[in-house]
PDB file of N, CA, C and O in Angstrom:
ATOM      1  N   UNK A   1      -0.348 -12.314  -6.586  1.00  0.00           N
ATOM      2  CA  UNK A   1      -0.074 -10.925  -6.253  1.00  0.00           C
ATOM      3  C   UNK A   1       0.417 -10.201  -7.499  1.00  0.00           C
ATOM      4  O   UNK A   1       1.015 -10.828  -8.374  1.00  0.00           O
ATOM      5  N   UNK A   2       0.113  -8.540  -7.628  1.00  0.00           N
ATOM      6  CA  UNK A   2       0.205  -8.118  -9.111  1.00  0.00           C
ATOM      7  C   UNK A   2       1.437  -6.902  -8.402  1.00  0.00           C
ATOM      8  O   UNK A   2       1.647  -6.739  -7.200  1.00  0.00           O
ATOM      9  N   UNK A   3       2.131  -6.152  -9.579  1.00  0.00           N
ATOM     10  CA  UNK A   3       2.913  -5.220  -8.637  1.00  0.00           C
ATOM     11  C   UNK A   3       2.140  -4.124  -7.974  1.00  0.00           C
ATOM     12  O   UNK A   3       2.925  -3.523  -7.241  1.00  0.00           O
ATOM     13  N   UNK A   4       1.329  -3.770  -7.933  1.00  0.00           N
ATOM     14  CA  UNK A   4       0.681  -2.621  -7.181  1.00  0.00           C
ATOM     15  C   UNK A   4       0.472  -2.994  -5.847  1.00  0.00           C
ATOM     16  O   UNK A   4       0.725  -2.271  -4.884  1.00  0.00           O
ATOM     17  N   UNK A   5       0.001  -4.144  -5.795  1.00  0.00           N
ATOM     18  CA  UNK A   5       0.306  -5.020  -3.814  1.00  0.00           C
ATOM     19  C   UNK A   5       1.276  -5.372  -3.632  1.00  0.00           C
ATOM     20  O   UNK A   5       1.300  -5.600  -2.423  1.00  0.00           O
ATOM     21  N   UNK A   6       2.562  -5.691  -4.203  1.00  0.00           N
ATOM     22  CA  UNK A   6       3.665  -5.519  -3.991  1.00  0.00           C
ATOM     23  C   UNK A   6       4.402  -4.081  -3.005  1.00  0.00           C
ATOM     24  O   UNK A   6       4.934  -3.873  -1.914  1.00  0.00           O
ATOM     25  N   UNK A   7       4.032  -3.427  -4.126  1.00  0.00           N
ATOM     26  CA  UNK A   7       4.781  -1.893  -3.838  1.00  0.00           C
ATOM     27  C   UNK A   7       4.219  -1.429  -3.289  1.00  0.00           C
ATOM     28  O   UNK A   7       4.749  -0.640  -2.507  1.00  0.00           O
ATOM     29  N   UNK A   8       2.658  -1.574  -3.281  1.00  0.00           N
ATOM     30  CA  UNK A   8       1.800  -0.760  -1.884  1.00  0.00           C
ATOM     31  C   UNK A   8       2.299  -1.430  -0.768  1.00  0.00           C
ATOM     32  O   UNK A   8       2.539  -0.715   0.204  1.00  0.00           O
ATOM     33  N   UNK A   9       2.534  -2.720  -0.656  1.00  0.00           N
ATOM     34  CA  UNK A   9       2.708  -3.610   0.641  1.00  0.00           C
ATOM     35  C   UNK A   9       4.294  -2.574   0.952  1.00  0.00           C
ATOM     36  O   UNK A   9       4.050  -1.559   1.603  1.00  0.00           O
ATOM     37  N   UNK A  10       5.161  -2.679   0.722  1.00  0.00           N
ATOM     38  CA  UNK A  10       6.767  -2.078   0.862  1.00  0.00           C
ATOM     39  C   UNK A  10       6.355  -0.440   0.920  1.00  0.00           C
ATOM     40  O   UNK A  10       7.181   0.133   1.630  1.00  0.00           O
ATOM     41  N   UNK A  11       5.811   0.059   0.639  1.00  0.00           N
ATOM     42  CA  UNK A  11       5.570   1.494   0.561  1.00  0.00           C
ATOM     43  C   UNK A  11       4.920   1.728   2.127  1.00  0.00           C
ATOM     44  O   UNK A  11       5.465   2.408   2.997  1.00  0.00           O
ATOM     45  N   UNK A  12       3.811   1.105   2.251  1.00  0.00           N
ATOM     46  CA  UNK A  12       3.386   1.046   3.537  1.00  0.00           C
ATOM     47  C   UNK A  12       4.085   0.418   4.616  1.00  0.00           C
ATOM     48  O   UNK A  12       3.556   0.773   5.669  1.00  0.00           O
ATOM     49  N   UNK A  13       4.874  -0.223   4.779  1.00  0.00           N
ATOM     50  CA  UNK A  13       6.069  -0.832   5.408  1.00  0.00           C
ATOM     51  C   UNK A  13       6.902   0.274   5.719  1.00  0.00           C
ATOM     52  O   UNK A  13       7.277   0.662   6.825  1.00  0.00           O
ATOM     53  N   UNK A  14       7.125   0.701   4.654  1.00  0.00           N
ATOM     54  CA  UNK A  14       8.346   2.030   4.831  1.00  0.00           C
ATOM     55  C   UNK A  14       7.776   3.486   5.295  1.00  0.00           C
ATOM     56  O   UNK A  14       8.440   4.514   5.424  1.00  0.00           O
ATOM     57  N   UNK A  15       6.285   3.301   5.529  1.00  0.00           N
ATOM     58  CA  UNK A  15       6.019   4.485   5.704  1.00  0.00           C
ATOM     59  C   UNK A  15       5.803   4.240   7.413  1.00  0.00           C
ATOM     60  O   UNK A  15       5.608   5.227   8.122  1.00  0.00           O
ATOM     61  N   UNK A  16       5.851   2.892   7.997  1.00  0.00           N
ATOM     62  CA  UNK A  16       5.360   2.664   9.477  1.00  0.00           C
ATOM     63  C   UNK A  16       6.689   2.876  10.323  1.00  0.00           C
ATOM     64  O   UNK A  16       6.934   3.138  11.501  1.00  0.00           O
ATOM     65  N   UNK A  17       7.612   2.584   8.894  1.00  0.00           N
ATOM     66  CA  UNK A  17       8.993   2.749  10.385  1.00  0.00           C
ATOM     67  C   UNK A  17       9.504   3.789  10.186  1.00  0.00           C
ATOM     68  O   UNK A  17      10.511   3.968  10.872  1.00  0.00           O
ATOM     69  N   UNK A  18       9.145   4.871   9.282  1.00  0.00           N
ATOM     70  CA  UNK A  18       9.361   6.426   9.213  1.00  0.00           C
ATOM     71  C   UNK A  18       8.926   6.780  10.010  1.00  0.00           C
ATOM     72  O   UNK A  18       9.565   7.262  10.945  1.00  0.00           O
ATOM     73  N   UNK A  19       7.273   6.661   9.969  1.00  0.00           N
ATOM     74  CA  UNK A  19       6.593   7.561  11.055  1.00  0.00           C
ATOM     75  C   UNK A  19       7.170   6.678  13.128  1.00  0.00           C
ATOM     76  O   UNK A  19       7.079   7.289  14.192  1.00  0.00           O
ATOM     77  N   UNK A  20       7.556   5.568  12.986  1.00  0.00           N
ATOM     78  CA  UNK A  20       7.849   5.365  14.290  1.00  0.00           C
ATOM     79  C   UNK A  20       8.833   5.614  14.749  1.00  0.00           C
ATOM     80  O   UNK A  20       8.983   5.762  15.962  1.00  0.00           O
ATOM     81  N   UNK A  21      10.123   5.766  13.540  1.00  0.00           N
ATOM     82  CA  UNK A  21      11.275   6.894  13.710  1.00  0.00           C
ATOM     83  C   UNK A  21      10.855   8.028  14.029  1.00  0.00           C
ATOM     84  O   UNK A  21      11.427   8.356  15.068  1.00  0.00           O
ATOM     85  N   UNK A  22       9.867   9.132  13.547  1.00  0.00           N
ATOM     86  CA  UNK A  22       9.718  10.353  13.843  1.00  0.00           C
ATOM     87  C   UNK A  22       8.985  10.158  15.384  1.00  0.00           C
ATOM     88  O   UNK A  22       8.919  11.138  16.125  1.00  0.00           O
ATOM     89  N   UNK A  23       8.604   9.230  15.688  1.00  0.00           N
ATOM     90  CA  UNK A  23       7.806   9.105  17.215  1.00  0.00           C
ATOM     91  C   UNK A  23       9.102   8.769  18.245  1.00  0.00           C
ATOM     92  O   UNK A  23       9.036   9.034  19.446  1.00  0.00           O
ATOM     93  N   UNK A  24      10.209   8.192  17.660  1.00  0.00           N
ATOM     94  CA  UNK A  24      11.616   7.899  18.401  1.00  0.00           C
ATOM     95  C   UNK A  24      11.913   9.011  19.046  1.00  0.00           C
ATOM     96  O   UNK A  24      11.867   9.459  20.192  1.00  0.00           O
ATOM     97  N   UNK A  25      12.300   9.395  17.761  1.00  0.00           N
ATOM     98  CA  UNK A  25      12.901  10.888  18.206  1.00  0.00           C
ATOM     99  C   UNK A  25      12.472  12.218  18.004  1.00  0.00           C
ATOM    100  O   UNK A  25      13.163  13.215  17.794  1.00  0.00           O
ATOM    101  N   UNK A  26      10.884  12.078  18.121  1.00  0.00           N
ATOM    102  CA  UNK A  26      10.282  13.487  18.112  1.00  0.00           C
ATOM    103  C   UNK A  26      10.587  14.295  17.136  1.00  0.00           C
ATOM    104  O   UNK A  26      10.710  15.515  17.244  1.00  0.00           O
ATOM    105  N   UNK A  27      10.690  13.795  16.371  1.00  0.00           N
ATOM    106  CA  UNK A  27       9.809  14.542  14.932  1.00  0.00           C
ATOM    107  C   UNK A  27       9.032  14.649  14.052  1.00  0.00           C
ATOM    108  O   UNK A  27       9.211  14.206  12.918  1.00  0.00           O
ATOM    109  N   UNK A  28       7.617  15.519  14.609  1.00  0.00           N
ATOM    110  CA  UNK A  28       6.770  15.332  13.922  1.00  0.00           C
ATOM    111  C   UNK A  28       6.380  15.801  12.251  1.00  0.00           C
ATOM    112  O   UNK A  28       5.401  15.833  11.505  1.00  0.00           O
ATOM    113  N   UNK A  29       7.818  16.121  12.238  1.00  0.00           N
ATOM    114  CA  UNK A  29       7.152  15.803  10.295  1.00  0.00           C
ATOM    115  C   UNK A  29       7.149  14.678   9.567  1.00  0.00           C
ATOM    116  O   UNK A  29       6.402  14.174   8.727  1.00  0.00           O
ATOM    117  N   UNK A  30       8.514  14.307  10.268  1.00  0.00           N
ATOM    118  CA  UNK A  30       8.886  12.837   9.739  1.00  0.00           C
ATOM    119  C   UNK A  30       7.248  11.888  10.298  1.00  0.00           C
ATOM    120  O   UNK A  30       6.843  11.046   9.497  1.00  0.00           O
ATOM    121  N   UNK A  31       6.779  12.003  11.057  1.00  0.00           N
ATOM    122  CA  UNK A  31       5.777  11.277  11.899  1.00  0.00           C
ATOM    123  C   UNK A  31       4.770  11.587  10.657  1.00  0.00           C
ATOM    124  O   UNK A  31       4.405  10.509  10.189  1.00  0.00           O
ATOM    125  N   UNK A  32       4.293  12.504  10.078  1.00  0.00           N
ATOM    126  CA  UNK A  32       3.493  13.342   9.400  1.00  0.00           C
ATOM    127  C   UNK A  32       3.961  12.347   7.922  1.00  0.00           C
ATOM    128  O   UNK A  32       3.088  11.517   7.669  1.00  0.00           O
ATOM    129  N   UNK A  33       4.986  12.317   7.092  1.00  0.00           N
ATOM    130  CA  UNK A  33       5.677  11.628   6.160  1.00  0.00           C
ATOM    131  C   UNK A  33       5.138  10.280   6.052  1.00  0.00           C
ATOM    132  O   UNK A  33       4.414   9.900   5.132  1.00  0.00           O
ATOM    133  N   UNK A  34       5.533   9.569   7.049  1.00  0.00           N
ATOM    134  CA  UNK A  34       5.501   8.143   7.046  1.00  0.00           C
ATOM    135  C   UNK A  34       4.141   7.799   7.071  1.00  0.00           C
ATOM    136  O   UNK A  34       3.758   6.730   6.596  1.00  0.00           O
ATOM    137  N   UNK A  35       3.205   8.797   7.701  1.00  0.00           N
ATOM    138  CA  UNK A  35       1.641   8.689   8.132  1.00  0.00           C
ATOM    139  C   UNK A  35       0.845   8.749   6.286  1.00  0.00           C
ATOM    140  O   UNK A  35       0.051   8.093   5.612  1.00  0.00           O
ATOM    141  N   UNK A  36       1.416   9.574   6.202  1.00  0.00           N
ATOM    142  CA  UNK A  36       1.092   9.783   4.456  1.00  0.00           C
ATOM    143  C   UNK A  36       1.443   8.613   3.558  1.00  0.00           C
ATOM    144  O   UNK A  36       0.601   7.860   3.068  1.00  0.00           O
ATOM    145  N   UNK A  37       2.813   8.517   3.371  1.00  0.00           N
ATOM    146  CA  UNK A  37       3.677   7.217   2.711  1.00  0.00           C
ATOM    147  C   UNK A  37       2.702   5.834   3.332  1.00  0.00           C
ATOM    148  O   UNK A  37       2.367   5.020   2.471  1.00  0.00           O
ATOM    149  N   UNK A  38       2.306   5.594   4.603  1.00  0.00           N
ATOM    150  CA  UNK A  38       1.940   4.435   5.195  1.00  0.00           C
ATOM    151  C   UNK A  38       0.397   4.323   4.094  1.00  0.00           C
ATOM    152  O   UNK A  38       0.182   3.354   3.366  1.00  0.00           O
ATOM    153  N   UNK A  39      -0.425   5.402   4.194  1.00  0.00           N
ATOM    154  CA  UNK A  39      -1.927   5.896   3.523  1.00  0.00           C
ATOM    155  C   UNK A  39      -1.542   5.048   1.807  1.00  0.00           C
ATOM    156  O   UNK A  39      -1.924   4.014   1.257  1.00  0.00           O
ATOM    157  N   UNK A  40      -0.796   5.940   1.527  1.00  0.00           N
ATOM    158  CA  UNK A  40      -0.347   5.607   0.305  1.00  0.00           C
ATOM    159  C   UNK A  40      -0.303   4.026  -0.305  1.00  0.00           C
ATOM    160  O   UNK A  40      -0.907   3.369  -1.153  1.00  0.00           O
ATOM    161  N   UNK A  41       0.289   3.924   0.218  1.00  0.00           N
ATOM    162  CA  UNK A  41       0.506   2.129   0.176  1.00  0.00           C
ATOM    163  C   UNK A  41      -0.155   1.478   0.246  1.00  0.00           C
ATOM    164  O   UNK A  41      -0.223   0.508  -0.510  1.00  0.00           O
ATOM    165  N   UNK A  42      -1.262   1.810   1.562  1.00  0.00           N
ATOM    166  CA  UNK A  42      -2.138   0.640   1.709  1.00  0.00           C
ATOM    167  C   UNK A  42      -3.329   1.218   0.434  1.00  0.00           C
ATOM    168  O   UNK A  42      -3.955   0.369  -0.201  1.00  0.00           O
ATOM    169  N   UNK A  43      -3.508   2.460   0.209  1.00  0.00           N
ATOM    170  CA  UNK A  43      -4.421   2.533  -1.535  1.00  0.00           C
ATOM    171  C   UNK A  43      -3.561   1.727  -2.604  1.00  0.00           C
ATOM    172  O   UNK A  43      -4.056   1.134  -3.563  1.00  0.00           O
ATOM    173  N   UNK A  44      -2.512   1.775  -2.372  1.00  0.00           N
ATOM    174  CA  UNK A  44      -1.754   1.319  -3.833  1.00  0.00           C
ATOM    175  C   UNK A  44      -2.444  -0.334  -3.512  1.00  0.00           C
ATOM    176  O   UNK A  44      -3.077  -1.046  -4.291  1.00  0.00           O
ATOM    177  N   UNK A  45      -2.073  -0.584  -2.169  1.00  0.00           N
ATOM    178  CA  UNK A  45      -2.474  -2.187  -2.183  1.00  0.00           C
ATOM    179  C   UNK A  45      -3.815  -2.879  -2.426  1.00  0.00           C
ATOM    180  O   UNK A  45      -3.976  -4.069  -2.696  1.00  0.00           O
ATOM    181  N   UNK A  46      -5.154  -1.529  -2.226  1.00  0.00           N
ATOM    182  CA  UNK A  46      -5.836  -1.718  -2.415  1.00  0.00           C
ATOM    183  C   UNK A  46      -6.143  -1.925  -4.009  1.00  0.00           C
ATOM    184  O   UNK A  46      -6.706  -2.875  -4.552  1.00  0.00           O
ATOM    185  N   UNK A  47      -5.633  -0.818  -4.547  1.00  0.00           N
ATOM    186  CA  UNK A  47      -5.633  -1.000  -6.048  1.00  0.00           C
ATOM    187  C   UNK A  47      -5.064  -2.140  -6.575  1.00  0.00           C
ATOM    188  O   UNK A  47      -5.859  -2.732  -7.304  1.00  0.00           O
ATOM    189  N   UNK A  48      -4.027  -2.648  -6.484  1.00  0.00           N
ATOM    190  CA  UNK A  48      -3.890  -4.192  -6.573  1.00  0.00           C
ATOM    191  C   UNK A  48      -4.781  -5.332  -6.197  1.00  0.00           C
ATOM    192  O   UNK A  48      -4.705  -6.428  -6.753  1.00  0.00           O
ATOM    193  N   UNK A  49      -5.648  -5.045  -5.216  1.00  0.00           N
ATOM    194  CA  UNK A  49      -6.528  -6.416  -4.954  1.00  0.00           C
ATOM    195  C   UNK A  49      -7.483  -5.737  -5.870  1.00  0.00           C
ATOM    196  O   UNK A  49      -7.857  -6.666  -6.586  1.00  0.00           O
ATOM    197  N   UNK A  50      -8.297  -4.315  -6.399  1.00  0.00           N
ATOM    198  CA  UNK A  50      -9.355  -4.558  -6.966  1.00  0.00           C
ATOM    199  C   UNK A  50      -8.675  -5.144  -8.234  1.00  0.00           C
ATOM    200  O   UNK A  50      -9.226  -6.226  -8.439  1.00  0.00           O
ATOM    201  N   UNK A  51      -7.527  -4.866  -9.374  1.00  0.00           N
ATOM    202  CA  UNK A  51      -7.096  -4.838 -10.153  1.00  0.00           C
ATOM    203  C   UNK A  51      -7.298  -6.723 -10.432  1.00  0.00           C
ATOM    204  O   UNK A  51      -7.536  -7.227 -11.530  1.00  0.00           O
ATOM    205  N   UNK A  52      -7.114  -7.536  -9.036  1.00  0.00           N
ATOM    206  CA  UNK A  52      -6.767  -9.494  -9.099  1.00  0.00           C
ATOM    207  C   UNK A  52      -8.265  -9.400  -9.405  1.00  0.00           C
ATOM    208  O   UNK A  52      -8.792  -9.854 -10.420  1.00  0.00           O
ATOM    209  N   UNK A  53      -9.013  -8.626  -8.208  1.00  0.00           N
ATOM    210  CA  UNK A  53     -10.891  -9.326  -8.355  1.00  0.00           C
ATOM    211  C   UNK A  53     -11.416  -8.894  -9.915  1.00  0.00           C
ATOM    212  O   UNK A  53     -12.168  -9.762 -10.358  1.00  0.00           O
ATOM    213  N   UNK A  54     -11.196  -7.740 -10.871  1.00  0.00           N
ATOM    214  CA  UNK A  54     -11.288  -7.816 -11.857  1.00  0.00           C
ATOM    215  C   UNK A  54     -10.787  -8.749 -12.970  1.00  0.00           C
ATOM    216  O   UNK A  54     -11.607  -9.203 -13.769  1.00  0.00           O
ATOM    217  N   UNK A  55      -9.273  -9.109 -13.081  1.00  0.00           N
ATOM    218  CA  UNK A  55      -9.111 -10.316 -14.093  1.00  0.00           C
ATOM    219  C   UNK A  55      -9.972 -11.707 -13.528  1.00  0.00           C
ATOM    220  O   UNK A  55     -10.494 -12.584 -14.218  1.00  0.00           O
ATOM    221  N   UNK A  56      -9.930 -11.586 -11.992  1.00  0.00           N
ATOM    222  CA  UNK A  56     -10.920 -13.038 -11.786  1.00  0.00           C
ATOM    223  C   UNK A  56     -12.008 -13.175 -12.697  1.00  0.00           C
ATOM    224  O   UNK A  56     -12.305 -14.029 -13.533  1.00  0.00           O
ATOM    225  N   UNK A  57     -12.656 -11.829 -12.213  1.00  0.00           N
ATOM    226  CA  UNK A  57     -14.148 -11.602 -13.013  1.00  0.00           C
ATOM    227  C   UNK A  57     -13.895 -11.786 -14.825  1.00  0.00           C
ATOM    228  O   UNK A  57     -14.786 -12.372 -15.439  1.00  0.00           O
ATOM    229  N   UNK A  58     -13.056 -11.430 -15.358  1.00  0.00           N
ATOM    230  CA  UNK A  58     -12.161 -11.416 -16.560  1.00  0.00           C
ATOM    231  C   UNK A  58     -12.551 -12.887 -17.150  1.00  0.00           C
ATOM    232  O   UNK A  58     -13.192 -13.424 -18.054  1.00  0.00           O
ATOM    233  N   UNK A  59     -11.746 -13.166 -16.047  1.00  0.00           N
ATOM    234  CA  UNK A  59     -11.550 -14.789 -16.987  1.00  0.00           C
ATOM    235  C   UNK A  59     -12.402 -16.185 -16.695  1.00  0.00           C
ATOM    236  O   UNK A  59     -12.449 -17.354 -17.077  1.00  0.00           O
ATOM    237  N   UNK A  60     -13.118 -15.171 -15.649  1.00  0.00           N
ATOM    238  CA  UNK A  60     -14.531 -15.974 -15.526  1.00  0.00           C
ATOM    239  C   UNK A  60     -15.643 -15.977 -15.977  1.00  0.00           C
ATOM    240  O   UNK A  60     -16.478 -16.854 -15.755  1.00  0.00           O
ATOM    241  N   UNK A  61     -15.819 -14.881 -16.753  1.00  0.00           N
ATOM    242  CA  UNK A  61     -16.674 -14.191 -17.791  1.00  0.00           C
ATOM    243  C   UNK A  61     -16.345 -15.183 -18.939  1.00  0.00           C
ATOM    244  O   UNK A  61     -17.084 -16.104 -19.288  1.00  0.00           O
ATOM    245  N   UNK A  62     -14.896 -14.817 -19.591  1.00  0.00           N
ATOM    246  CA  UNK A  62     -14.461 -15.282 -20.656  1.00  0.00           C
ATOM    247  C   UNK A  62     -14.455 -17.185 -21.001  1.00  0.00           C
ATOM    248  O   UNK A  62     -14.296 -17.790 -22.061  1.00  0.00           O
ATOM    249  N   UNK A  63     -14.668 -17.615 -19.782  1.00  0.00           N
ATOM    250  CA  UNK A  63     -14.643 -19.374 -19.678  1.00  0.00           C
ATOM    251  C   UNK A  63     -16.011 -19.325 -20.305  1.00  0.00           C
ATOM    252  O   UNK A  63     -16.092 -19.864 -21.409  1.00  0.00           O
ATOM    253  N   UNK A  64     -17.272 -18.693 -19.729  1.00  0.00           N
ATOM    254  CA  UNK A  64     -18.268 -19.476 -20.283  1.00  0.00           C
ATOM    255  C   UNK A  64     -18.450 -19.488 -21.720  1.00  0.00           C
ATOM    256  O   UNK A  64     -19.333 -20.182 -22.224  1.00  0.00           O
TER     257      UNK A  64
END
């Protein structure tokens, strides 16, 4: 794992129990926040897995 799936993973974490706080207690901005923050994260996490499948490709290139 590289830090960008790290922090996307915790970013999106923090954005699910924002937005299920704002669904607690009816507020939909906060709901709106966390929905965004949740988005966020899981791109950041995505950018971390393309970021692993590239050094794979990296240093699998570089062996032969």
């Amino acid at each position: 794992m590289n830090k960008d799936q790290i922090k996307g993973a915790a970013k999106e974490m923090s954005g699910k129990l924002q937005k299920k706080g704002g669904e607690v207690f009816g507020n939909s901005s906060q709901q709106a926040k966390g929905a965004i923050k949740e988005a966020e994260g899981r791109a950041q996490k995505h950018i971390g897995d393309i970021k692993d499948v590239a050094q794979d490709v990296a240093k699998s290139v570089h062996k032969r």
